[in-house]
C-alpha atoms as a printed R data frame, in Angstrom:
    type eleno elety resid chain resno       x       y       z
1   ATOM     1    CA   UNK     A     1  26.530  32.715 -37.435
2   ATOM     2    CA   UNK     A     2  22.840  31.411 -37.044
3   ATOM     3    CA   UNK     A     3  21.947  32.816 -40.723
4   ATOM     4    CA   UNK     A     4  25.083  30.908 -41.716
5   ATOM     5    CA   UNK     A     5  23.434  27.844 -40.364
6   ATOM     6    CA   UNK     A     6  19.905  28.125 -41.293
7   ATOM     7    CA   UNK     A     7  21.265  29.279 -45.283
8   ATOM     8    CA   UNK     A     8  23.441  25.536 -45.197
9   ATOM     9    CA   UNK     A     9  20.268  23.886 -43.588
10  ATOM    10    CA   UNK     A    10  17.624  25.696 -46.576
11  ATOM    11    CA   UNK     A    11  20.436  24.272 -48.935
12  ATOM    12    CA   UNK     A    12  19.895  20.630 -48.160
13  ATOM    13    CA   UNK     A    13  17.376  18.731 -50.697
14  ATOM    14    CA   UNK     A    14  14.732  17.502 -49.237
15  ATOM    15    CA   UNK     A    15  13.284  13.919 -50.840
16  ATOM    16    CA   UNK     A    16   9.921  13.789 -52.456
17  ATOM    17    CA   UNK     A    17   7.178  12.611 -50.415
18  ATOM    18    CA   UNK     A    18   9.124  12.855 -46.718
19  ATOM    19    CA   UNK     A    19   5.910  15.146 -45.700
20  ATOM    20    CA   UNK     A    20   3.523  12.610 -46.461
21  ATOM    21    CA   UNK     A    21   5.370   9.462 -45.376
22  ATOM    22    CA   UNK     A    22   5.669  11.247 -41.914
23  ATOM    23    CA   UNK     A    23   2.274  12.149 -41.568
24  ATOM    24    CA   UNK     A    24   0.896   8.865 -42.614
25  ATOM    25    CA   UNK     A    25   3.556   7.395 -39.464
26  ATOM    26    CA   UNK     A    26   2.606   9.633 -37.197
27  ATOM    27    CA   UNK     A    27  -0.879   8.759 -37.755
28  ATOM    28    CA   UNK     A    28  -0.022   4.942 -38.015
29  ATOM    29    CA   UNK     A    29   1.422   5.421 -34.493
30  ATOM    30    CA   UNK     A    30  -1.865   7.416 -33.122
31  ATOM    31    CA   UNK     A    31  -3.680   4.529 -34.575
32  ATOM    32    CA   UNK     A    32  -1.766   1.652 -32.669
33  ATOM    33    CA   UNK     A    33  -1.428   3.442 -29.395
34  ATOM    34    CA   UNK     A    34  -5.208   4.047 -29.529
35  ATOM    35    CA   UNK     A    35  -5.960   0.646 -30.604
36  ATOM    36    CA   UNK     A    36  -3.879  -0.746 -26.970
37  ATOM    37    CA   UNK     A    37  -5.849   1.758 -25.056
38  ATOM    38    CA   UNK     A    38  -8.616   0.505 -26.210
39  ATOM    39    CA   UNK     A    39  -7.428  -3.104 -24.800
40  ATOM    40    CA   UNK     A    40  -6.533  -2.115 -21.491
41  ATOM    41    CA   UNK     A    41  -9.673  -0.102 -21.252
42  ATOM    42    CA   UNK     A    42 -11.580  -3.727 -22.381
43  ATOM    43    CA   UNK     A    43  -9.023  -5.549 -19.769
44  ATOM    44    CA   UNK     A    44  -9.349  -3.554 -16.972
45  ATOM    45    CA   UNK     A    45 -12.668  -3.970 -16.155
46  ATOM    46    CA   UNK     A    46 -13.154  -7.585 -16.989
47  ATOM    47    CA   UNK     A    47 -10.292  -8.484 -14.468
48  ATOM    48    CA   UNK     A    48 -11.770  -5.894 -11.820
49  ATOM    49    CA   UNK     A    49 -15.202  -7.768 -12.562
50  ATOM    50    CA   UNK     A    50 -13.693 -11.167 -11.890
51  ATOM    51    CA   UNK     A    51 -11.831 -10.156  -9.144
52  ATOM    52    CA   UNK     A    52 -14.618  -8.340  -7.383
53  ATOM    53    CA   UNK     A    53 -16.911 -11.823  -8.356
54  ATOM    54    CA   UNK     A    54 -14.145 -14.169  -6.480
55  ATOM    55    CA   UNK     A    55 -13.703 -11.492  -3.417
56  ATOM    56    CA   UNK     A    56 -17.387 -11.883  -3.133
57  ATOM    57    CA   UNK     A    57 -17.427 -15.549  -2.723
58  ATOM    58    CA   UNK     A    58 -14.413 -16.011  -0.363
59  ATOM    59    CA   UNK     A    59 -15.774 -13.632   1.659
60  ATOM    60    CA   UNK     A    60 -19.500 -14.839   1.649
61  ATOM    61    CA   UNK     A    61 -18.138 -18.440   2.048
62  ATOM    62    CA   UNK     A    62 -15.365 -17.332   5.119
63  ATOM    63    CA   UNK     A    63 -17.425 -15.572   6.821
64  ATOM    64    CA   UNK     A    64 -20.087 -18.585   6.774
65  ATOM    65    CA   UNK     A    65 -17.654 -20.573   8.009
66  ATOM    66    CA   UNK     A    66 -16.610 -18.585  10.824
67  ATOM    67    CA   UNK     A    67 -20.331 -18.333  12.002
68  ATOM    68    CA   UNK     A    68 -21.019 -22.096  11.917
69  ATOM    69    CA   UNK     A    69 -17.839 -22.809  13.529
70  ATOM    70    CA   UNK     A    70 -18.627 -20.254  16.430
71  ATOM    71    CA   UNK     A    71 -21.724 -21.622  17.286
72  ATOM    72    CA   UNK     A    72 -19.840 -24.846  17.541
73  ATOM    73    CA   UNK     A    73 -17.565 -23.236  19.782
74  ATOM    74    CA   UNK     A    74 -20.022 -20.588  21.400
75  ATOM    75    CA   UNK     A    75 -22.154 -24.247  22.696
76  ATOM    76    CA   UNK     A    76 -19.255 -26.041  23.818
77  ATOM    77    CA   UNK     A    77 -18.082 -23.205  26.437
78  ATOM    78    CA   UNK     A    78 -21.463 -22.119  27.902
79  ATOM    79    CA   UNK     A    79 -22.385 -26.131  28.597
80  ATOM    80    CA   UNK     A    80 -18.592 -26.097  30.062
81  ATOM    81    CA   UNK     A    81 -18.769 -23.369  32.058
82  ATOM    82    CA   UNK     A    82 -22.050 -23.880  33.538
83  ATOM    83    CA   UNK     A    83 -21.496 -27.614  34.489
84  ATOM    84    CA   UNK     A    84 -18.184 -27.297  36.219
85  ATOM    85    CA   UNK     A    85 -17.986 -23.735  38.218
86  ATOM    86    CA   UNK     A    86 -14.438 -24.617  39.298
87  ATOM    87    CA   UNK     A    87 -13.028 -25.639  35.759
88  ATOM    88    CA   UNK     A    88 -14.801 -21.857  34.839
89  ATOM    89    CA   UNK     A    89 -12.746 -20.022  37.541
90  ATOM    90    CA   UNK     A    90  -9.854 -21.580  36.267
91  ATOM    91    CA   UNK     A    91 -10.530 -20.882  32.867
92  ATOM    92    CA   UNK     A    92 -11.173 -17.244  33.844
93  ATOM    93    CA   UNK     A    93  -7.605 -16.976  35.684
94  ATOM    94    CA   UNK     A    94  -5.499 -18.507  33.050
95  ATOM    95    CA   UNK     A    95  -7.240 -16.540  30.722
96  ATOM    96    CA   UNK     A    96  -6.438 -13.196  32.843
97  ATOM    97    CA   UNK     A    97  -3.085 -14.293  33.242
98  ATOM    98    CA   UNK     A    98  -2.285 -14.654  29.761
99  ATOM    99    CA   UNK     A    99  -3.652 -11.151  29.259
100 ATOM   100    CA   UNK     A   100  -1.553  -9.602  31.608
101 ATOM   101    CA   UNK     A   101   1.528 -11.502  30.474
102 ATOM   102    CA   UNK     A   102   0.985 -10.669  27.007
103 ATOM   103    CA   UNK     A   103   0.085  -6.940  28.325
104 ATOM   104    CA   UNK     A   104   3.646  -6.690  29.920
105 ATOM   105    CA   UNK     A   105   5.392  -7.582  26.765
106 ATOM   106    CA   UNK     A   106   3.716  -5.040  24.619
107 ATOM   107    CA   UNK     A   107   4.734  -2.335  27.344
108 ATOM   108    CA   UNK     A   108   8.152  -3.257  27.574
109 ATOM   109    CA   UNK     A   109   8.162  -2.546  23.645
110 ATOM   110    CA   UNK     A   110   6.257   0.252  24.284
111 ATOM   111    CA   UNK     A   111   9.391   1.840  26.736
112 ATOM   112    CA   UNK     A   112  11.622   0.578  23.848
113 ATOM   113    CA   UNK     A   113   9.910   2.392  21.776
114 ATOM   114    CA   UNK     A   114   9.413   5.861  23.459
115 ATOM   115    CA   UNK     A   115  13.004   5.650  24.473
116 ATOM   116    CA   UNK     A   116  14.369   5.350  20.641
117 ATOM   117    CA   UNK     A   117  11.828   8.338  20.327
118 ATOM   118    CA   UNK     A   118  13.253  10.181  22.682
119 ATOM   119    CA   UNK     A   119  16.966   9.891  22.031
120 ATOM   120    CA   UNK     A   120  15.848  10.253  18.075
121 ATOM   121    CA   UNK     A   121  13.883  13.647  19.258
122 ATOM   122    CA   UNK     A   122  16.827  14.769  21.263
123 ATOM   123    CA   UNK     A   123  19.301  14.067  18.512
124 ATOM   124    CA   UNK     A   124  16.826  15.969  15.865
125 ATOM   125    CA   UNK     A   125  16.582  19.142  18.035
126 ATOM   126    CA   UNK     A   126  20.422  19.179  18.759
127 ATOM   127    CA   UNK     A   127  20.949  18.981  15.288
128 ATOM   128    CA   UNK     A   128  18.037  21.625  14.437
129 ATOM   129    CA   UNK     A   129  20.160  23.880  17.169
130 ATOM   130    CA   UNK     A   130  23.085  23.301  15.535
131 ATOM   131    CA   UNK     A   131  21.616  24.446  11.592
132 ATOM   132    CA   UNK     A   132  19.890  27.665  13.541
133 ATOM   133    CA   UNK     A   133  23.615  28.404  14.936
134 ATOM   134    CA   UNK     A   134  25.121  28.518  11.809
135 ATOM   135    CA   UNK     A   135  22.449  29.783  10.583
136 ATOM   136    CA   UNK     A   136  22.696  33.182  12.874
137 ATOM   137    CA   UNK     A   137  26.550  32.740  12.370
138 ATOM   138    CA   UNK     A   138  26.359  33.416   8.654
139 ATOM   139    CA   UNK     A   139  23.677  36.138   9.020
């Protein structure tokens, strides 16, 4: 049945030139996908230059900011502090009591958490009990 096939297919005319029209496709094709290649390749590290230029500057100019606005700061508290020993203390608790309040929330999610780990766990290993029963079942 195949030499059937391939006797009808030899049969067929074939136009004049199809070879070379192809080919010069083809190559038209290679030509334009190297050609946007080429542009990405010319893109890509113009933007990465640009980018890497502005990251530069936002950081240099953040992080200047930061440092001139804790010195500011960094005065304010120390001349605080110092003058008033009481207003300190009371600084000191409130700021101890935040801690620990804020402390106590992130363990409460923290027994949330280990407890949806440990039902999830328990579920996994029932269910890993269950596949190595029927497992031994079908064996």
């Amino acid at each position: 049945m195949d030499e059937l096939d391939y006797k009808a297919l030899e049969q067929i005319p074939i136009p004049e030139g199809l070879e070379e029209r192809l080919s010069a496709k083809i190559d038209e094709w290679e030509k334009e996908e190297k050609q946007q290649k080429a542009k990405h390749r010319v893109l890509r590290p113009n933007i990465l230059r640009y980018t890497a230029a502005a990251a530069s500057v936002v950081l240099i100019v953040g992080v200047g900011i930061h440092l001139l606005s804790q010195d500011k700061y960094m005065n304010l508290a120390e001349q605080d502090t110092y003058q008033d020993p009481m207003l300190a203390k009371q600084e000191a608790e409130r700021a101890l009591t935040l801690l620990a309040v804020n402390l106590n929330k992130g363990m409460g999610h923290l027994d949330k958490a280990k407890a949806l780990s440990d039902k999830t766990e328990k579920t996994l290993n029932e269910q890993l009990n269950v596949l190595k029963q029927y497992e031994t079942d079908n064996h």
